[in-house]
C-alpha positions as CSV (number, residue, x, y, z in Angstrom):
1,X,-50.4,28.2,-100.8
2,X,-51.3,31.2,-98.7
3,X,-52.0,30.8,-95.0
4,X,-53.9,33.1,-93.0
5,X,-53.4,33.1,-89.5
6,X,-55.3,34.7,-86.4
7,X,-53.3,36.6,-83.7
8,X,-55.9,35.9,-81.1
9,X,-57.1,32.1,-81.3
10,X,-54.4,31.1,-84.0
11,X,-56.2,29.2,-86.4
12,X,-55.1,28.8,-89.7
13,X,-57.4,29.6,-92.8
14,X,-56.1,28.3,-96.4
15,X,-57.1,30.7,-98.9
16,X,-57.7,27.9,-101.9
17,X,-60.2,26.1,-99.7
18,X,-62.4,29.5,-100.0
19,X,-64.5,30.1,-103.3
20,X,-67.7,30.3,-104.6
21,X,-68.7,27.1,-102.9
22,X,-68.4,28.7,-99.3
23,X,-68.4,32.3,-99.9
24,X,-67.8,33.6,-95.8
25,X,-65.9,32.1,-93.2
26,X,-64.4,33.3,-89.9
27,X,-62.3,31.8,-87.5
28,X,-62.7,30.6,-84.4
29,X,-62.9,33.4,-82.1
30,X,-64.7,35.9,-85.0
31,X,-61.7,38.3,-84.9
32,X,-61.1,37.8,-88.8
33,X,-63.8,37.2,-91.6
34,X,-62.9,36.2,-94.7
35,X,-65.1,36.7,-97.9
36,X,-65.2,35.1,-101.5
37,X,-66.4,38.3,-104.1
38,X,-67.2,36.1,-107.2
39,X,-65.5,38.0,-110.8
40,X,-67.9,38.8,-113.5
41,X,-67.0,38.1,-117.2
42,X,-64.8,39.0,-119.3
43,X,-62.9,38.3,-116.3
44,X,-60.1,35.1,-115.8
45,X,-60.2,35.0,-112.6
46,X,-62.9,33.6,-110.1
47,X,-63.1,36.2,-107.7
48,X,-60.9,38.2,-104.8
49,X,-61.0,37.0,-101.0
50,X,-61.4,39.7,-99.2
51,X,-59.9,39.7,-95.3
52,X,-61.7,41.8,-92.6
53,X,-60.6,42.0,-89.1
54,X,-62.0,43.4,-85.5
55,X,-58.8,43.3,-83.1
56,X,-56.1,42.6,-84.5
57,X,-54.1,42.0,-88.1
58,X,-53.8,38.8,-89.7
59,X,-50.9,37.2,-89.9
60,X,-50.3,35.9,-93.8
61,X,-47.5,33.4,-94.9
62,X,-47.3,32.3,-98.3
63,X,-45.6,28.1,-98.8
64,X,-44.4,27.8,-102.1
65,X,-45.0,24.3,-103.7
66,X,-41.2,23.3,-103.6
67,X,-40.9,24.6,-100.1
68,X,-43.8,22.3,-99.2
69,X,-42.6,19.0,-101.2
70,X,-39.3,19.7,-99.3
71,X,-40.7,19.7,-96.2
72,X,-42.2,16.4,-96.9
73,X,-39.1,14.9,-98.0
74,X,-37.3,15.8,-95.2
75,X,-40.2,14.6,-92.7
76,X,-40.2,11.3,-94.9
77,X,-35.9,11.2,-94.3
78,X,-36.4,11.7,-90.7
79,X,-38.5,8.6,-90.1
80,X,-35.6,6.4,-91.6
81,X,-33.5,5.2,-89.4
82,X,-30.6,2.7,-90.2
83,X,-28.9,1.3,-87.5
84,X,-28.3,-1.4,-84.9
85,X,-29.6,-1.5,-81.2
86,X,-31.8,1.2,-81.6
């Protein structure tokens, strides 16, 4: 999963939410745009998402799937408690 992140409002884009469905979205402040360029055949892939920006570079983390089912399992360990008195 691939976040895209704004330096000037920080809101957080997920690229796999973008597609031919919703070609163009920005975030909140306009600073970055992003844009879905559909693939013509014999192609395998859907298309590219493009990134444009006006002030300033976004900032692009990539979550693997076993970092993010970790994550959850350690959230999920931290709400079990064991224990007397508490």
């Amino acid at each position: 999963m691939t976040i895209i992140e704004c330096e000037e409002c920080n809101t957080k884009l997920v690229s796999s939410n973008y597609g031919p469905h919703n070609a163009c979205s920005t975030c909140n402040c306009g600073n970055l745009q992003l844009i879905f360029i559909e693939s013509h055949q014999p192609s395998k892939i859907k298309g590219l998402l493009t990134i444009r920006y006006k002030k300033s570079y976004p900032k692009i983390t990539e979550i693997s799937e076993l970092d993010r089912i970790l994550a959850d399992k350690e959230k999920k360990k931290e709400k079990k408690r064991f224990g007397f008195g508490e």
